[in-house]
Each structure stands twice: as C-alpha cells, then as structure tokens.
C-alpha positions in Angstrom: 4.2 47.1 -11.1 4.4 43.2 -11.6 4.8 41.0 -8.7 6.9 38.0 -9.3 5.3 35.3 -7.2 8.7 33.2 -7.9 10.4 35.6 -6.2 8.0 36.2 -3.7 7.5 33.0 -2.3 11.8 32.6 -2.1 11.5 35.3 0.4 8.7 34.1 2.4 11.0 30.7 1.8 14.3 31.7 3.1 12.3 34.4 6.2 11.4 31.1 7.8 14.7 29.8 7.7 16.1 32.7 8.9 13.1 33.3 11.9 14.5 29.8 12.9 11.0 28.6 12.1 12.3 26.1 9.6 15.1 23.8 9.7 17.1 21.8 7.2 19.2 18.7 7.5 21.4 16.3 5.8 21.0 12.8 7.1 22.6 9.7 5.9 20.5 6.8 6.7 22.6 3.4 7.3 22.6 0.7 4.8 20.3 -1.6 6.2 16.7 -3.1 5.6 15.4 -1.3 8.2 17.4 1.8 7.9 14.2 4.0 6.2 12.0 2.6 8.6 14.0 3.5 11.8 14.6 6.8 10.5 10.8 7.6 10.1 10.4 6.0 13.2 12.4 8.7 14.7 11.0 11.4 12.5 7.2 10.5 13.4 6.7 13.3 15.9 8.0 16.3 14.0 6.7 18.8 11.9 8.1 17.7 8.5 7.4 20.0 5.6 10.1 18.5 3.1 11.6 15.0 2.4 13.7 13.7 -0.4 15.5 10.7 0.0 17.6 9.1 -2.6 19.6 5.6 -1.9 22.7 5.7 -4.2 24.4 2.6 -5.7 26.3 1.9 -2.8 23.1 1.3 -0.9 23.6 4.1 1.3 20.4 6.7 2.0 21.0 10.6 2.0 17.9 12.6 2.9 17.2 16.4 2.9 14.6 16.8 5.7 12.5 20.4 6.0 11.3 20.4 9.5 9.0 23.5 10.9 10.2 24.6 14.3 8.0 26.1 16.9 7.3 26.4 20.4 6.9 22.8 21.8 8.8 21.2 19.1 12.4 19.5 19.8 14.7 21.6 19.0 17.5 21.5 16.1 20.4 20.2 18.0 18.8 18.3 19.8 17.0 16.7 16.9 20.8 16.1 15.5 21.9 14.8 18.7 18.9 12.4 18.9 19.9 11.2 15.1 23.4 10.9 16.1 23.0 8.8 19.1 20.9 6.2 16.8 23.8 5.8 14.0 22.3 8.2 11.8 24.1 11.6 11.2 22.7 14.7 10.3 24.3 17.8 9.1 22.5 21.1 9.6 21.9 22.6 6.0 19.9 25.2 6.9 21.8 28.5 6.4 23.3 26.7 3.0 22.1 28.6 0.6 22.0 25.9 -1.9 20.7 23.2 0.2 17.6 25.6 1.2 17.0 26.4 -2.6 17.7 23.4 -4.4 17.1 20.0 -1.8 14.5 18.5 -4.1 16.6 18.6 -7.0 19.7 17.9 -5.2 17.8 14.6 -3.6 16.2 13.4 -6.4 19.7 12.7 -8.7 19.8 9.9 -11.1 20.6 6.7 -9.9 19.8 3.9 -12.2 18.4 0.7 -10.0 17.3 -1.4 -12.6 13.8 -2.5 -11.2 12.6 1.3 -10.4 9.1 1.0 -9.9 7.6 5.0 -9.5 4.3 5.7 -8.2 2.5 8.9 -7.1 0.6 8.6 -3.9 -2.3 10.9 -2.7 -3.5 10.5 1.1 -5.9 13.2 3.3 -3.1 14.7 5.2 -2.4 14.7 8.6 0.0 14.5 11.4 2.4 11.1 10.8 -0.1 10.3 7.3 3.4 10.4 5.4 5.0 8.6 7.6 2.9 5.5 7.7 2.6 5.1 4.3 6.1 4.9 4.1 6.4 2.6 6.3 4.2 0.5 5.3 6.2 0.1 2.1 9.5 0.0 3.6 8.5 -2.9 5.7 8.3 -5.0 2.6 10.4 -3.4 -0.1 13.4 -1.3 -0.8 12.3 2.3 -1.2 15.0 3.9 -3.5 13.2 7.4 -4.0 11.4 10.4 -1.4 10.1 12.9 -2.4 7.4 14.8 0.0 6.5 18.5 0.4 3.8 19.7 2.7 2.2 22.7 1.4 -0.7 22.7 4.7 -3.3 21.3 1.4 -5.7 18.9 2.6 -4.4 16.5 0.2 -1.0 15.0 0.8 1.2 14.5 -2.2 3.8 11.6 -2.3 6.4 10.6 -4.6 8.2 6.7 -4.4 10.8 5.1 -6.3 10.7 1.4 -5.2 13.5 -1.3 -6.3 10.8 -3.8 -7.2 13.2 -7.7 -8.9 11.1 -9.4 -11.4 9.9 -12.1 -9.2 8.9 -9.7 -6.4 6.2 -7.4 -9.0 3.1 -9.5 -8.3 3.5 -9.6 -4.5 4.1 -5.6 -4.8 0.5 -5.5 -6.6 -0.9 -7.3 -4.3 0.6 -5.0 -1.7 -0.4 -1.7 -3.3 -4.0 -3.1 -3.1 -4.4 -3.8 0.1 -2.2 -0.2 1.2 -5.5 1.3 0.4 -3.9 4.5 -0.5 -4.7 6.2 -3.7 -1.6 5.9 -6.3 -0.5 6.2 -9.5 1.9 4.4 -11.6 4.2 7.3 -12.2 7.3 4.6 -14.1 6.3 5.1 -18.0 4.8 8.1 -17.6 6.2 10.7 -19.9 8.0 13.2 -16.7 10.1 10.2 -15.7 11.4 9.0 -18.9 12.6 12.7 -20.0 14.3 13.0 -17.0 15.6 9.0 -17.1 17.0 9.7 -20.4 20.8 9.6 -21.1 
C-alpha cells in the first residue's frame, strides 16, 4: 500500500518523546537586554534539536525548546531546576500533545514590532554553531523571533526576527558583515508578507 511519510515521521516524532529521548519545555525568558543571551548561555551544552522563541509586546520571551536526551546529558528536571534557580522558568511540555506537534507554529505567533528585520541564516552545523550566532546578535540587538530545527544535516538552518529602529539599520549592516555568516534577507520576501498580512 501507500506509506504516508507525514504520518510516518509523527511516529518516529512522538517514539522519541515517549523513549524519553526527547524533551520539550516552555521557558519564559525575563525581560531584559541580556535575557536571550543568558538563556543560551545556559542552553550551550545541550543537545538542542528545536527552538522557537517569540518576544510578545510586553517584552517578555516564551521559548519552546526540543532538547535530545541521552546517556551523559543533564537530565530533564534537572535542566528545569537549573533554569529555575537562574530566574527563568520552564514548564515541561513534553507529553502535551499539542506542544509536541505544533511548538513551531505555536512560537512563531504574530506579534507586530514595527522595525522587524527577518533574515535566514545558514552555518556548517555543529555543537554550540546555533548558539553563537545568536549571540552574537543578541549582544547588539533585540532578537524578537527563533526559530531553529536540527535535522543532523550538515547545514544549519536559522530563522531571526530582529527589532532593528531606523537609526540603528546601518550599524545592523555593518554588523551582519562582519558576522560572517551566510544570510538572507527573509523581510519582503513573499512567505513573510502572506503570513504578516491582516
């Protein structure tokens, strides 16, 4: 008969969540300059297979995080624990059902900023590659927008809404140059304006 490779690959999807080999979690990231950066800080060392972050109006960050979990890796509660203790809580989503199927879409909402900037990075991936390009960014800007999925390619794949003001979009060229990281401009493309539309 016909496989449905859809269907198939929610399966192998929702088997690693429920081997414990995956976990999910909700984390709200304090309102600060530095909130994105301390939270990858703390992040660096695991093995992240999913982010989406989205910072809503009130300046408050949510992020979905996917991290793999296997011998020699923290594990869950104390990953929670660990996010706790530095002011940022997490809420284990994995055995919600809609969290597990739907993170991106729930992470990536529409939140009007004004000064969205989007741009689609590509980086040879590798332990902490995400990371650093993110907080590289973060050090100098407001990052409004995550979204990252490891799929174990040898190219990484990252997407970045930035709140860029007017009088702060030639210092971000001049910062994209120097990231040496390959990008595209992703804010006029055609993708982002269906989806901005009212």
């Amino acid at each position: 008969g016909n496989l449905d490779f859809g269907k198939l690959e929610y399966v192998a999807q929702r088997a690693t969540f429920l081997e414990g080999r995956r976990a999910l979690l909700g984390v709200t990231v304090e309102n600060s300059k530095d909130g994105l950066k301390r939270f990858l800080e703390e992040t660096k060392d695991l093995k992240v297979e999913e982010l989406d972050y989205r910072l809503n109006e009130q300046g408050i960050g949510k992020a979905f995080l996917g991290v793999g979990m296997s011998p020699g890796l923290v594990e869950k509660d104390d990953l929670i624990e660990r996010l706790g203790e530095v002011g940022m809580p997490a809420l284990d989503l994995t055995d919600s059902l809609l969290a597990t199927q739907h993170a991106s879409s729930m992470g990536s909402s529409k939140t009007e900023l004004g000064n969205e900037r989007l741009l689609r990075f590509e980086f040879s991936e590798k332990p902490g590659a995400m990371q650093k390009v993110l907080k590289a960014i973060a050090g100098e800007f407001c990052i409004t927008k995550v979204h990252y999925q490891n799929h174990s390619a040898a190219v990484g794949r990252l997407l970045v809404g930035a709140n860029i003001p007017s009088e702060e979009q030639s210092r971000f060229e001049a910062f994209l140059k120097q990231l040496h990281v390959s990008y595209e401009e992703e804010t006029n493309g055609i993708a982002h304006k269906w989806f901005s539309e009212n």
